[in-house]
Backbone atoms as SQL, in Angstrom:
CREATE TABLE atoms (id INTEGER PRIMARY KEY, chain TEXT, resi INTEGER, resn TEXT, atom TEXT, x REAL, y REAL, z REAL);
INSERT INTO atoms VALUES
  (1, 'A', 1, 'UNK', 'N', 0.823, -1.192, 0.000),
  (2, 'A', 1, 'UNK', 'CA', 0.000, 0.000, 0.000),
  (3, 'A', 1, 'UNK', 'C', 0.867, 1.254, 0.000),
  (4, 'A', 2, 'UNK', 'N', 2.244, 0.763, 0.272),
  (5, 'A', 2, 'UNK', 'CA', 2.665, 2.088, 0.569),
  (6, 'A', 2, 'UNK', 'C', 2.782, 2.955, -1.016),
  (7, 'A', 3, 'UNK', 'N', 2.533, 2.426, -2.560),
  (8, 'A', 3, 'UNK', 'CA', 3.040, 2.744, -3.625),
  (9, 'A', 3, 'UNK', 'C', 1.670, 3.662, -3.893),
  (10, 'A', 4, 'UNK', 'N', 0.708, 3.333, -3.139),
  (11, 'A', 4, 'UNK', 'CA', -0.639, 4.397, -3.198),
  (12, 'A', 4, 'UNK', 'C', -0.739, 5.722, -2.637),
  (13, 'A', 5, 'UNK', 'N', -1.727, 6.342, -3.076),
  (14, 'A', 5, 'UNK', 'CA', -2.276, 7.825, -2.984),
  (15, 'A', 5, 'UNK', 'C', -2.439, 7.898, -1.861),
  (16, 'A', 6, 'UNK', 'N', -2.704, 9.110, -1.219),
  (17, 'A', 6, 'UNK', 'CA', -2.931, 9.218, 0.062),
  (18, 'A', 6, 'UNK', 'C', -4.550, 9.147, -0.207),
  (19, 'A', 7, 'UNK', 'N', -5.297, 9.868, -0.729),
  (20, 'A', 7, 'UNK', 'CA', -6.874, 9.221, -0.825),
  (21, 'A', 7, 'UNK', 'C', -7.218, 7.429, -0.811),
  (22, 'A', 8, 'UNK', 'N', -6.256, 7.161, -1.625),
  (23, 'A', 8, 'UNK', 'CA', -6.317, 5.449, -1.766),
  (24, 'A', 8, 'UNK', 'C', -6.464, 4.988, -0.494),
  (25, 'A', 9, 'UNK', 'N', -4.960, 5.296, 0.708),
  (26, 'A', 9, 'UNK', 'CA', -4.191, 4.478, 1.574),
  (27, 'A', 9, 'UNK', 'C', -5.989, 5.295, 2.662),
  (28, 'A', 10, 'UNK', 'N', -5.986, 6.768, 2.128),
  (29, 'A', 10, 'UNK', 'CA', -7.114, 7.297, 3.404),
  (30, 'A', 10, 'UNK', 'C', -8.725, 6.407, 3.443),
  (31, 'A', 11, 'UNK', 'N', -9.061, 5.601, 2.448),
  (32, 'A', 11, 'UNK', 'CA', -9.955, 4.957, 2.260),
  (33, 'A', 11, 'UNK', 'C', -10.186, 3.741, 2.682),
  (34, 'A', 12, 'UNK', 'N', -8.547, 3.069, 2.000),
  (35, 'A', 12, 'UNK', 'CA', -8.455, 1.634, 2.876),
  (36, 'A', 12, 'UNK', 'C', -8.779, 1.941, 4.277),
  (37, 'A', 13, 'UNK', 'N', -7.754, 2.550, 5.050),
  (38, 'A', 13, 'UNK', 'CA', -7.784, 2.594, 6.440),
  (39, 'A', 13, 'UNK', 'C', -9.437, 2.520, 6.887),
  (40, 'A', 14, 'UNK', 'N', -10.060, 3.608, 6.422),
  (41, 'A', 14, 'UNK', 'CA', -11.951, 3.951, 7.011),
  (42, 'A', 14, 'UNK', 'C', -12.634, 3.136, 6.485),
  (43, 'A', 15, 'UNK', 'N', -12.281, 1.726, 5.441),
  (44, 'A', 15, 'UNK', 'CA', -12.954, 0.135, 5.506),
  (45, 'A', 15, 'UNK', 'C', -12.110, -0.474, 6.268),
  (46, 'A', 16, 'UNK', 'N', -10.907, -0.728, 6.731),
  (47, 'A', 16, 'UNK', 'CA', -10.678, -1.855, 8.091),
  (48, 'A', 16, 'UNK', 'C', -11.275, -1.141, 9.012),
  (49, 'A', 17, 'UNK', 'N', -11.753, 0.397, 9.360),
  (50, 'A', 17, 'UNK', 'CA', -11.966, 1.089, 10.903),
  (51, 'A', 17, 'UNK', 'C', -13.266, 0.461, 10.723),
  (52, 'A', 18, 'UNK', 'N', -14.321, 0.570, 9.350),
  (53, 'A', 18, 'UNK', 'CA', -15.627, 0.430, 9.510),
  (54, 'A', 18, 'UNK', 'C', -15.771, -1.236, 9.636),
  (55, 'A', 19, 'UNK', 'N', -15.115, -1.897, 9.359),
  (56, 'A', 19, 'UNK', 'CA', -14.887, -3.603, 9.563),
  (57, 'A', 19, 'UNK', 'C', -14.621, -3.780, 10.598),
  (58, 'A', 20, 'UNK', 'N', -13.683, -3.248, 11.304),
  (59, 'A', 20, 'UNK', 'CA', -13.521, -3.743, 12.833),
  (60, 'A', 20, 'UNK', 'C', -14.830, -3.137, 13.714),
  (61, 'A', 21, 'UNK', 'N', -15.100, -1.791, 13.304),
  (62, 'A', 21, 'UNK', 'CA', -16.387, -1.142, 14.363),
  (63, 'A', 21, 'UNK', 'C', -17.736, -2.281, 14.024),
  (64, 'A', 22, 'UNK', 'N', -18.378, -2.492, 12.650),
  (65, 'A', 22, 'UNK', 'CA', -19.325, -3.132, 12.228),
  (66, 'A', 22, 'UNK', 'C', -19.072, -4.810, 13.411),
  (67, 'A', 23, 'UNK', 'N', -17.792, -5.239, 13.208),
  (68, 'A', 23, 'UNK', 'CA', -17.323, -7.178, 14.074),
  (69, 'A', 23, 'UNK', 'C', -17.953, -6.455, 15.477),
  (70, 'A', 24, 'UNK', 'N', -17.530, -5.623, 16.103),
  (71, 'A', 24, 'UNK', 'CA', -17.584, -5.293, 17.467),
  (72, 'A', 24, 'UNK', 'C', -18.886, -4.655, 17.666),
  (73, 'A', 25, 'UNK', 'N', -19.804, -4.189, 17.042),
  (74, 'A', 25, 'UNK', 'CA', -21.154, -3.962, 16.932),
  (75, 'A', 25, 'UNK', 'C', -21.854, -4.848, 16.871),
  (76, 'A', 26, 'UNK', 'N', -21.837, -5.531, 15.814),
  (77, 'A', 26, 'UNK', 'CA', -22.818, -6.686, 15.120),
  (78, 'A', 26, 'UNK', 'C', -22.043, -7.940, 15.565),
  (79, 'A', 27, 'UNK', 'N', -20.953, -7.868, 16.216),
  (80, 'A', 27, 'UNK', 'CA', -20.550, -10.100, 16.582),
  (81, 'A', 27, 'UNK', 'C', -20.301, -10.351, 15.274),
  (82, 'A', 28, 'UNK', 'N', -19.923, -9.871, 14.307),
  (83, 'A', 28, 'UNK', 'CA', -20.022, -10.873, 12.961),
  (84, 'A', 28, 'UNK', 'C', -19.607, -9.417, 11.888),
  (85, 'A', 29, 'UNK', 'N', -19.179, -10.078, 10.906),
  (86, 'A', 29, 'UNK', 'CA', -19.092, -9.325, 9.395),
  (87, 'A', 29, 'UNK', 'C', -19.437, -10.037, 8.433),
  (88, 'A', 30, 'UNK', 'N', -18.878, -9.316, 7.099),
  (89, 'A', 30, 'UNK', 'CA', -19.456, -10.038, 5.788),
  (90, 'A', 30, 'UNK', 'C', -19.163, -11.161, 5.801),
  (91, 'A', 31, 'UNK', 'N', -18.590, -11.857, 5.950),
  (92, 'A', 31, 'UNK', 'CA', -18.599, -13.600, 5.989),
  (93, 'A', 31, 'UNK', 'C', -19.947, -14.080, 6.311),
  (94, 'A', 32, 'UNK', 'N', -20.625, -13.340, 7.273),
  (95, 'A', 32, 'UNK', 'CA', -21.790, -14.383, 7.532),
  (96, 'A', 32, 'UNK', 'C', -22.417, -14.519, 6.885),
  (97, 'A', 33, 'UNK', 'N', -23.498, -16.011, 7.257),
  (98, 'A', 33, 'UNK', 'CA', -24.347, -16.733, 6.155),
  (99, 'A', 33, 'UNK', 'C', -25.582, -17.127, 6.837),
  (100, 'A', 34, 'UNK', 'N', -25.995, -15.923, 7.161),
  (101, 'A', 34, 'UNK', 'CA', -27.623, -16.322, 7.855),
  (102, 'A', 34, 'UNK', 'C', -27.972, -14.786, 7.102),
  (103, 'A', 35, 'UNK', 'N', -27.743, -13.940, 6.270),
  (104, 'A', 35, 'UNK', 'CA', -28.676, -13.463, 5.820),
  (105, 'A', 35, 'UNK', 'C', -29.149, -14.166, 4.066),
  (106, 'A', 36, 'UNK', 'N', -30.042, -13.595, 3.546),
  (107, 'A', 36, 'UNK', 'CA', -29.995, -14.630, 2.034),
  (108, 'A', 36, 'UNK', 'C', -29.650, -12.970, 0.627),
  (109, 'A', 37, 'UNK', 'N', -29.254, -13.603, 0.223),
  (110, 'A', 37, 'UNK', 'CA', -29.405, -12.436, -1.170),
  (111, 'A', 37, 'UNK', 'C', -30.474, -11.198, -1.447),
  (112, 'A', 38, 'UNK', 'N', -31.457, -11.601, -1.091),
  (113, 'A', 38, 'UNK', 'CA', -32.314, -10.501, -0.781),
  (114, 'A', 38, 'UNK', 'C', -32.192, -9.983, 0.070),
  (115, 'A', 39, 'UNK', 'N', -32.033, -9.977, 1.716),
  (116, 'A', 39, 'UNK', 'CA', -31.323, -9.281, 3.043),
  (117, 'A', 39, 'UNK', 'C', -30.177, -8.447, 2.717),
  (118, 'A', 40, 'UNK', 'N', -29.184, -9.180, 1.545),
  (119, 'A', 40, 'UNK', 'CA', -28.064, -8.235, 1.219),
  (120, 'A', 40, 'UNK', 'C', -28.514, -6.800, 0.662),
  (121, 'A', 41, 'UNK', 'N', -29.336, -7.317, -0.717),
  (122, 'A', 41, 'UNK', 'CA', -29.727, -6.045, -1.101),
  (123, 'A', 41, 'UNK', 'C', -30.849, -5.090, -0.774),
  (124, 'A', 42, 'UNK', 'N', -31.821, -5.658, 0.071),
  (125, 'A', 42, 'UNK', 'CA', -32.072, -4.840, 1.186),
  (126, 'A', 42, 'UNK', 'C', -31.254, -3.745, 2.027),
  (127, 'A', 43, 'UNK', 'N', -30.291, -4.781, 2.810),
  (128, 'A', 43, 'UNK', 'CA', -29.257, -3.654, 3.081),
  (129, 'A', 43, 'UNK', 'C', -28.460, -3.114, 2.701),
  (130, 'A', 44, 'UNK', 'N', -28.270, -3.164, 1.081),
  (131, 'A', 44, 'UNK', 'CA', -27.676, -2.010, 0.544),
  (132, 'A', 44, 'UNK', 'C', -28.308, -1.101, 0.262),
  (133, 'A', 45, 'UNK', 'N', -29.722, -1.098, -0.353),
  (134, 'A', 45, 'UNK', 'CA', -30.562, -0.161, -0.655),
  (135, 'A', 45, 'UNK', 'C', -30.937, 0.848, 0.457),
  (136, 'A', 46, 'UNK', 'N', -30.935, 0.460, 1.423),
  (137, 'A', 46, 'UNK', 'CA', -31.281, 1.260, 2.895),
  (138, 'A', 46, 'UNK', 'C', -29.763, 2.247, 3.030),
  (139, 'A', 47, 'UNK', 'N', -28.694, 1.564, 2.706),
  (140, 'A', 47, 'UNK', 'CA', -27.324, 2.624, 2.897),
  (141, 'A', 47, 'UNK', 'C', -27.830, 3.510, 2.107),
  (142, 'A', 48, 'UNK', 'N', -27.777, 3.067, 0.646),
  (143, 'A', 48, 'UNK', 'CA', -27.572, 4.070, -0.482),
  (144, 'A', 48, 'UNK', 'C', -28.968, 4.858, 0.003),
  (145, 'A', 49, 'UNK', 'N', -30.199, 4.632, 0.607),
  (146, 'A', 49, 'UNK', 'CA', -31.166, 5.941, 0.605),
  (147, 'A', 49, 'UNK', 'C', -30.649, 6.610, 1.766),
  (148, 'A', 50, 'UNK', 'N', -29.793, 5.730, 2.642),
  (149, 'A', 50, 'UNK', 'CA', -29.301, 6.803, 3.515),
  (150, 'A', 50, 'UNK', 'C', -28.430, 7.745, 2.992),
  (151, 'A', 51, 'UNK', 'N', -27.473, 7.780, 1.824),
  (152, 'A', 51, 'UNK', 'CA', -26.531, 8.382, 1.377),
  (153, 'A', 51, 'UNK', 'C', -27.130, 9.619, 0.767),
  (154, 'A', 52, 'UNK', 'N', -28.328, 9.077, -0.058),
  (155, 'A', 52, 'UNK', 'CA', -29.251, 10.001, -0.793),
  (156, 'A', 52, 'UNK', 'C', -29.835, 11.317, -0.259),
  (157, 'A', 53, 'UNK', 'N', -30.252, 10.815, 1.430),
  (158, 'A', 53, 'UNK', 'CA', -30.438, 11.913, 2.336),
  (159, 'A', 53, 'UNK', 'C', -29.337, 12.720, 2.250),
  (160, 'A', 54, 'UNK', 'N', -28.282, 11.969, 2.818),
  (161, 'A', 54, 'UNK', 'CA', -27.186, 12.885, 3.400),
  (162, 'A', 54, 'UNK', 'C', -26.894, 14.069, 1.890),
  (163, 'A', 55, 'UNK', 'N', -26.867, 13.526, 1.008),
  (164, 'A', 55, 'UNK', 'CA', -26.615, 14.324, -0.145),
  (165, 'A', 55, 'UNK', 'C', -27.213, 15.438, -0.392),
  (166, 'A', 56, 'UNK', 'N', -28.371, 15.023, 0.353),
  (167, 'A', 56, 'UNK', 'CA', -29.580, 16.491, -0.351),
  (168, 'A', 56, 'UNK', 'C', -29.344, 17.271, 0.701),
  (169, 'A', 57, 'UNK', 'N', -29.270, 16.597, 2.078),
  (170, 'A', 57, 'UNK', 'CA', -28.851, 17.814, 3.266),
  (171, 'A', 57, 'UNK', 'C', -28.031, 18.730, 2.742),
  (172, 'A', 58, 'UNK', 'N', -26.531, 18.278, 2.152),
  (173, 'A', 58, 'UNK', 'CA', -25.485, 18.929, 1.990),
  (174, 'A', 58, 'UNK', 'C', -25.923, 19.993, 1.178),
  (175, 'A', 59, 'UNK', 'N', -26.440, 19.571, 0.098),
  (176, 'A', 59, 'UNK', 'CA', -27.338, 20.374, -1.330),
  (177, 'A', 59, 'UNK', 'C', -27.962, 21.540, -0.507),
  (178, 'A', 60, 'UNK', 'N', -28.643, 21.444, 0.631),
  (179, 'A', 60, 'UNK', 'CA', -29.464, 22.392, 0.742),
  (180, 'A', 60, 'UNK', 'C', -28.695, 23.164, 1.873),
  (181, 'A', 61, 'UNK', 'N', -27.908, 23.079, 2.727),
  (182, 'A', 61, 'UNK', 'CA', -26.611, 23.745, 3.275),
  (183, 'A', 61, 'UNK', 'C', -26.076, 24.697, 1.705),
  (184, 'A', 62, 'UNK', 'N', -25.325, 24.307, 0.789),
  (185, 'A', 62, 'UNK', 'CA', -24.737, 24.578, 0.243),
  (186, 'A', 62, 'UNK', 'C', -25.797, 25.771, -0.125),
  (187, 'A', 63, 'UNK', 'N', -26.955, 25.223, -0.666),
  (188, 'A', 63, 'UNK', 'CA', -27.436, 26.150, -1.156),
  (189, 'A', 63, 'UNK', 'C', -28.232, 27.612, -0.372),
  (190, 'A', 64, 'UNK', 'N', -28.166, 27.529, 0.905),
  (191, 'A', 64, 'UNK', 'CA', -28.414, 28.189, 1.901),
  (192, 'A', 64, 'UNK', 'C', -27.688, 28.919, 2.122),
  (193, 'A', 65, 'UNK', 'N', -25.946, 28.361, 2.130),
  (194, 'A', 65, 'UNK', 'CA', -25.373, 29.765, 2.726),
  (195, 'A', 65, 'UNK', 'C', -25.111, 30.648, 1.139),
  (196, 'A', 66, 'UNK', 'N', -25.423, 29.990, 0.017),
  (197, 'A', 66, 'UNK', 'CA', -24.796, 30.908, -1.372),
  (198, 'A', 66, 'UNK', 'C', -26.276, 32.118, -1.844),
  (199, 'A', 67, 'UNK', 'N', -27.299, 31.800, -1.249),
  (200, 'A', 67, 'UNK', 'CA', -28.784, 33.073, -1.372),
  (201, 'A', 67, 'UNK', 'C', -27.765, 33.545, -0.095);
């Protein structure tokens, strides 16, 4: 890793932080096999509308302090 970007190396790091926080939260990570294929994309779809929020917040900050 060391031949990488600092965005690269800054990204890896905040997926092992969010992998170790997620094991020590949840008892478990992606390895497990008690959810089914649909549970997965369930819970991706729930991130990404969470992301969707966060996006429009920012949008409307941004656009708040520029009126």
């Amino acid at each position: 890793m060391e031949n990488t970007d600092s965005v690269v190396r800054s990204i890896v790091n905040k997926f092992l932080q969010r992998s170790s926080f997620g094991k020590q939260k949840y008892g478990t990570d992606l390895d497990r096999k008690d959810l089914s294929t649909f549970d997965w994309i369930n819970h991706a779809q729930e991130e990404l509308m969470d992301a969707i929020l966060y996006l429009e917040k920012l949008k409307q900050e941004t656009q708040n302090k520029s009126t």
